[in-house]
N, C-alpha and C positions, 0 to 999 in steps of 0.2 A: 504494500500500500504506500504513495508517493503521500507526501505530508509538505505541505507549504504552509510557511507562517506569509501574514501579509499584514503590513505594517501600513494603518495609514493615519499620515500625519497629521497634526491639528492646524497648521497652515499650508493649503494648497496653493503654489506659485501658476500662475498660467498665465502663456505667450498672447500678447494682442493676435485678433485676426492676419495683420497684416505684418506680423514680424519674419524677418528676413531666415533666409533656408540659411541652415549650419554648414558651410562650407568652409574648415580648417585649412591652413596650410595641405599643401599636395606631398606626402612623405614620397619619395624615390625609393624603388625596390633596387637592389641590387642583392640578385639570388646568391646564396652557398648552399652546394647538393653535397651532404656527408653520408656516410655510413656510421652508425650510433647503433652498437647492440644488436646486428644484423639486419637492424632497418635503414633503408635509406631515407633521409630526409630532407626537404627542400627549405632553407629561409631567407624569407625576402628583405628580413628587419635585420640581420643581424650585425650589421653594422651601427645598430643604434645602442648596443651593449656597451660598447667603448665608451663612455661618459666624458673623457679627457680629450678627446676630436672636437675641435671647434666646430667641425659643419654638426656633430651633434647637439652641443649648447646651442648653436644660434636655431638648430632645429627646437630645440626646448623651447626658449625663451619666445620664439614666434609662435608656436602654439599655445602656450599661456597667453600671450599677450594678444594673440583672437579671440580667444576663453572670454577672458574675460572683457574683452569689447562688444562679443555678443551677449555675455548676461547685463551687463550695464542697459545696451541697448531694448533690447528683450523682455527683462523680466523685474518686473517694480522690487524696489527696497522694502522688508517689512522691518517696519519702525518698532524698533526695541530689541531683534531679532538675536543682534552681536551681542548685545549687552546680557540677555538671556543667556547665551553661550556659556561668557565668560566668565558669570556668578558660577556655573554650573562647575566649571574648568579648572578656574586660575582661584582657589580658596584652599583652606587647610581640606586635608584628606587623610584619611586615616583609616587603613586597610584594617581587613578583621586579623585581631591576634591567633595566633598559632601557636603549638607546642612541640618542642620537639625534647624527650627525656621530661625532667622536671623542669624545663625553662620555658619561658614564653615570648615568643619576638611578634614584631609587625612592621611593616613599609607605612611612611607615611610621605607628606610630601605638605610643604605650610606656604601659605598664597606669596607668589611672586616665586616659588621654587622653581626650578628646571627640572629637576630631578628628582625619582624616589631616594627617599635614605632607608635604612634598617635599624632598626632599635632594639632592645631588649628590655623587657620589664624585671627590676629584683624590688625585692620589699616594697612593692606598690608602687616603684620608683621608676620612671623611663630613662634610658640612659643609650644613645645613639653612638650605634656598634661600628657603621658605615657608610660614608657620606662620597659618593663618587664625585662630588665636586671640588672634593680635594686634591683628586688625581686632575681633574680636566675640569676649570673654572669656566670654560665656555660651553658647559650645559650637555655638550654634544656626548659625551660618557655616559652612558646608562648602565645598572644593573641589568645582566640579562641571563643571570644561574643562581640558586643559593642551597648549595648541600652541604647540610650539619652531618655532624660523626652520631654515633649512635646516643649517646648525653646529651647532645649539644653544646660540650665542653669547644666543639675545635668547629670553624665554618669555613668550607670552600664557595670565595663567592667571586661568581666571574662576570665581566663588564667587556661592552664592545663599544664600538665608535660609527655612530649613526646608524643603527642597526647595520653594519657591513654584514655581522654572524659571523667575522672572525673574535672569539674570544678570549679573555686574559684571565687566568684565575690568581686568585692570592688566598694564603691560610692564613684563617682570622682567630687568635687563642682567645675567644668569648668573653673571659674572665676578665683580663686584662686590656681588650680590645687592639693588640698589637700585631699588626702582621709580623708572620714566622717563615720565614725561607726566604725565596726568589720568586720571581712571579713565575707562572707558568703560561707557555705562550703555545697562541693558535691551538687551543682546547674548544674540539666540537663539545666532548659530554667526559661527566667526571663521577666516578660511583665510589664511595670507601666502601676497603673490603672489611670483612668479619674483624678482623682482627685492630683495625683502629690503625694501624701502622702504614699503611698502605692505599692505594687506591688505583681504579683501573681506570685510566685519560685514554680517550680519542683524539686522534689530532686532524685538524681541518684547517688549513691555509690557503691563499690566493692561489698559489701554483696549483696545489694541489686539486682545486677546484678549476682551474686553467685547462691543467690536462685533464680531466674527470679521471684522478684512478682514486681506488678505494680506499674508505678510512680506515686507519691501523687502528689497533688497541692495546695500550699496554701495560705493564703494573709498575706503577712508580714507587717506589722509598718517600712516604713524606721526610720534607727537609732534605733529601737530596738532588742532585744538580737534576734537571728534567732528561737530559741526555743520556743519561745511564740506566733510565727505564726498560725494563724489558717487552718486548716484542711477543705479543699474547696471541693476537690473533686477527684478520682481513679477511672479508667478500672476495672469494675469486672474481667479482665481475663488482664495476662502482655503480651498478643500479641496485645491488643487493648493500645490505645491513648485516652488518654483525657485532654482538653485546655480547657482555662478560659481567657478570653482577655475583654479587653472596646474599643467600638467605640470613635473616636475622634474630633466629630464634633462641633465646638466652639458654634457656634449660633443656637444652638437645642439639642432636649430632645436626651441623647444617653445612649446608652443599655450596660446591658453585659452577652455575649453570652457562652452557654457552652457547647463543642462538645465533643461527645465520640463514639469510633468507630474502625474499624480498617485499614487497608492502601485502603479498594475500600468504604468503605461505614461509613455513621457516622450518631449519631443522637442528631439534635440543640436546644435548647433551651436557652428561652433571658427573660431578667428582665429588667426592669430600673434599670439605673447604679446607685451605692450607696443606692442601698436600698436590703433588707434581704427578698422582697416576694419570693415566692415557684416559681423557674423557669417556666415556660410555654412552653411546648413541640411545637415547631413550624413546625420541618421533622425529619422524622425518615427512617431508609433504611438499609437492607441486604444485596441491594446491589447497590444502589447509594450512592453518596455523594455531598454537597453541601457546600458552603462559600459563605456565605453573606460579603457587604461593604452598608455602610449606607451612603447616601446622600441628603440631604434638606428632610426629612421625609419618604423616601423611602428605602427599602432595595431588592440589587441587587443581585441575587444569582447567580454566576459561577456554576454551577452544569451539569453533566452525567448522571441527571433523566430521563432514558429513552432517551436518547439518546449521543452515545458513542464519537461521537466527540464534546461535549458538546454546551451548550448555556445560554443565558441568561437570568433570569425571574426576577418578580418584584414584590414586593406589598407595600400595604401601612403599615410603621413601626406601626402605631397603631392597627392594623389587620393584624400579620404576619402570622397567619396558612394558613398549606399548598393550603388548600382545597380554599385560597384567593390567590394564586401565579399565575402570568399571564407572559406569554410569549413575551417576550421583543427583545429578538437576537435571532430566529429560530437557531435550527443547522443545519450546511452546509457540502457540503462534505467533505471540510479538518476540520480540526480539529483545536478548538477555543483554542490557547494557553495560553489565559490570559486577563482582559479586568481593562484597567485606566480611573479610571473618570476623570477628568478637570472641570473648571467653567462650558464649553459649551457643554463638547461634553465626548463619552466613546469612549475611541481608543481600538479598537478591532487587537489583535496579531493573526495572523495564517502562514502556513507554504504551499507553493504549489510549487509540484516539485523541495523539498529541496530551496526552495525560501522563505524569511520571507517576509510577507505580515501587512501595518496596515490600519484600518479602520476608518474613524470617523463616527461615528452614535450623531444624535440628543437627547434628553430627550423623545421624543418622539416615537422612535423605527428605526423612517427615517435614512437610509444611507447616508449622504450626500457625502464623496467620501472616494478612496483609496489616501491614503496619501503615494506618492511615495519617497521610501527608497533615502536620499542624494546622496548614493554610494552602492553596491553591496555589501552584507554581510550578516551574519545572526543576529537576533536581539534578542541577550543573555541573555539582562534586561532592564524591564522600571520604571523607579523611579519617583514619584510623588512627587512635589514640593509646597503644597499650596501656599506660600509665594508669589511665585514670577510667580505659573500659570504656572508652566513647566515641561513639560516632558524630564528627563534624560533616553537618549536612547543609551546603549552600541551595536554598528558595531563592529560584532568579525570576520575574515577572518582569513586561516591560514598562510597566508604567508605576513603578516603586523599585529602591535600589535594594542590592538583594540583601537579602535575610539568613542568618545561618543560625539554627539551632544546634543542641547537643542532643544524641540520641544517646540512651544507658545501654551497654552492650549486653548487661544483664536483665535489667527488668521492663527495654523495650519502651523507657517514657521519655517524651519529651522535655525540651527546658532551650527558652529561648534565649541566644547567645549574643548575639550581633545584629546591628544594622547601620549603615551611614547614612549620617541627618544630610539628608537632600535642601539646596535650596529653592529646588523645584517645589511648586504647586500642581502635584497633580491629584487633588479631589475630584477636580472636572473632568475628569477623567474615563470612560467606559471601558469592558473589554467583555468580550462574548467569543463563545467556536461557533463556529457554522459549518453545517456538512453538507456537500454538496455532492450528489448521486448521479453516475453514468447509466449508460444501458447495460454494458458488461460487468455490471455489480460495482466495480469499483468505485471509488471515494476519496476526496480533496477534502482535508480538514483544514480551515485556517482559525487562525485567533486574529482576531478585527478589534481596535482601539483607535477609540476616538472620543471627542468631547460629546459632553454631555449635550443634547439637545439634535446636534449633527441626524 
C-alpha cells in the first residue's frame, strides 16, 4: 500500500494570470559515457560537479539571480512571513536530553548561535562539553557524529566543514572536558569496541570518493597515532558496505559481528569478541538482509528473509547458523519497522493506515498487548535505556514540535518527558487522514492540515 503524506500550507502563494513562463538560464550538456558496476552510463551535467570552474559559478550565480527575478516578479510578499521564520529559527533551542551510562547530555544552540554545542548535565548543573566554534569561528564547523564509550566516561565527537561528509573526530574525556590524543582524520563512521580501549574507524576522503573505491575498516588503539591502525576489513566492490561493531552485553559472553553487503542484502559473520579466530559465516543473501541484537544468550535477527515486511527470528548465540534460526515474530501484513528489547518484553514498531503502532511480545514469542500510543502521532525513534529500563519514544506531529515520552520497560506505563516550547501559534491549527479508494482495492492515505475554518 503506497502512503502519501500531503502537507498543505496555511499560506497559499499564486502567480497573476498573466505572469511570465519560467525560462532559467539554458545549462549546456556536455555528455561523459562511463562504465560504473557493469553498467554503462551517460551524463550530460557532469561537468557541473567541479564547483571550483568559473563557467560553473557564473552558471550558479545566473541561475539564482533569475530565481529570484522571477519570484520578485511573480509572486507577492506575505507580510510578516521572514519575521515568522526567524522567531521560529534564530532563538534558544534546546534538544531533548539523553542518556548514555549514568550521565545525561543534550545539543542546544542560544539565539544568534551558528552552531549546535553539546552539554552535559551533573548535579542539576549544565556544563558545555563542546562548542565547535572554537575550532572554526566562522560558523561553517558543525557537529556531524557523537559516540560515547559504554559510561559515557570518554566521547568520540566528529565535525565537518559545510557539510563536505568528510569528517574529523576528537576524544573528549567527559569528566574533565579535555580532548585526548590527535584528531583523527577523514573518518566516515566510528564504533568502540567491547573493551573501551579501542574502536573500529572507517575512512572516507576526497580521493577516495574521487576514485569511488571502497571504504576500509579498521581497529585503532585509542591515543595512538591513526596510522598504525589495523586493516579489518573492505566491500570487494565501492557500491557495497561493510561494518565491524561488538555486542554490549555486561553479564555474558559477547560477539563481534561483520557484515558486508549492499543496500537490500548482506552477509554476517560473528567471532567472540576480543579474540583473532576466523569469522564464522552465520547468513549470507543476494537478496535479503539481516541485523542481529544479542540478548541473555540469544541473538534476534530483524530481517526481510523471505519475507518483505519483515520479522523476527532467533537462535541460540552458541549455535548461530542459519540452518538453527527459528521464527520468533511471524511477518504480518504491515510492515515491522523496528523491534527494542527491554528486561521483559520486545516492543515491536509498525505502521497501519499511516498510524504508528507498538507491540509488546514476551521472551517467548507471546503477544501480550498493543501498547497504546499517549497521544496521536507518528513514532520517529525509540531509544533504549538499560540503566534505568526505559524506553525513549519521540511523538512527531506536524503541527506541534515533537514530544518524547519514557516508556517503563517493565511495567509498560507511560510518563511524559520532553517537548520544545514553540514560538509558533499553532491552535489554528487542523489535521485529519482521508482515504481515498481505487477500483483495484487499493488506497492513498494522507494527513491534511490546515487552518481552522479553510
Amino acid at each position: 500500500m503506497k502512503i502519501y503524506i500531503l502537507l498543505v500550507f496555511l499560506s497559499i502563494v499564486t502567480m497573476t494570470i498573466n505572469a511570465q513562463q519560467f525560462k532559467p538560464p539554458v545549462t549546456k550538456q556536455t555528455p561523459v559515457t562511463e562504465t560504473i558496476h557493469g553498467k554503462i552510463l551517460t551524463d550530460k551535467y557532469r561537468w557541473l560537479e567541479d564547483k571550483t570552474n568559473p563557467e560553473v559559478v557564473s552558471w550558479t550565480k545566473a541561475q539564482h539571480d533569475y530565481t529570484l527575478e522571477y519570484i520578485h516578479k511573480n509572486m507577492p510578499e506575505i507580510s510578516g512571513l521572514r519575521d515568522e521564520f526567524m522567531r521560529y529559527l534564530d532563538r534558544d533551542i534546546k534538544g531533548a536530553p539523553f542518556f548514555v551510562g549514568n550521565r545525561q547530555f543534550f545539543q542546544a544552540k542560544k539565539k544568534g548561535d551558528l552552531q549546535y554545542k553539546l552539554y552535559t548535565i551533573e548535579n542539576n548543573t549544565e556544563r558545555l562539553l563542546f562548542d565547535p566554534m572554537t575550532i572554526d569561528n566562522t560558523g561553517k564547523t558543525a557537529i556531524s557524529g557523537i559516540d560515547f564509550n559504554r559510561d559515557g566516561s570518554k566521547l568520540a565527537i566528529g565535525t565537518q566543514v559545510k557539510g563536505d561528509e568528510i569528517n574529523f573526530y576528537r576524544i573528549i574525556d567527559v569528566e574533565t572536558g579535555k580532548q585526548e590524543g590527535n584528531i583523527l582524520n577523514n573518518i566516515n563512521g566510528f564504533d568502540w569496541t567491547y573493551d573501551q580501549k579501542h574502536a573500529y574507524i572507517s575512512i572516507r576522503n576526497s580521493e577516495i570518493v574521487k576514485k569511488q573505491e571502497p571504504i576500509k575498516t579498521y581497529l585503532w588503539t585509542v591515543g595512538a597515532d591513526q596510522n598504525t591502525a589495523e586493516f579489518i576489513v573492505a566491500p570487494d566492490d565501492a557500491k557495497d558496505i561493510a561494518g565491524v561493531w561488538d555486542t554490549d552485553e555486561t553479564s555474558e559472553q559477547n560477539y563481534t559481528f561483520f557484515s558486508q553487503g549492499d543496500f537490500y542484502s548482506n552477509t554476517l559473520k560473528m567471532r567472540k569478541v576480543g579474540t583473532k579466530d576466523e569469522p564464522k559465516e552465520i547468513y549470507s543473501s543476494k537478496k535479503f538482509r539481516s541485523y542481529p541484537s544479542l540478548h541473555k544468550g540469544k541473538l534476534y535477527f530483524y530481517t526481510n528473509d523471505n519475507a518483505p515486511n519483515f520479522k523476527l527470528m532467533v537462535v541460540d548465540a552458541d549455535k548461530p547458523e542459519y540452518k538453527n534460526w527459528k521464527e520468533f515474530i511471524p511477518e504480518k501484513e504491515t510492515m515491522m519497522e523496528g523491534a527494542t528489547i527491554t528486561s521483559d518484553y520486545i516492543i515491536i514498531q509498525d505502521k497501519k493506515d499511516v498510524m504508528s503502532r507498538i507491540f509488546a511480545y514476551d521472551f517467548s514469542g507471546k503477544l501480550i498487548k498493543q501498547i497504546e500510543l499517549p497521544e496521536i502521532g507518528n513514532v520517529s525513534s525509540m531509544r533504549y535505556h538499560k540503566e534505568t529500563n526505559t524506553v525513549f519514544v519521540n511523538l512527531a506531529t506536524f503541527n506541534a514540535p515533537t514530544k518524547v515520552y519514557k516508556l517503563n520497560g517493565k511495567t509498560l506505563t507511560w510518563e511524559f518527558f520532553y517537548q520544545d516550547v514553540s514560538p509558533l501559534d499553532t491552535k489554528n491549527i487542523e489535521s485529519k487522514i482521508v482515504f481515498f479508494f481505487f477500483r483495484d482495492n487499493k488506497s492513498v492515505h494522507l494527513f491534511i492540515y490546515y487552518k481552522k475554518g479553510i
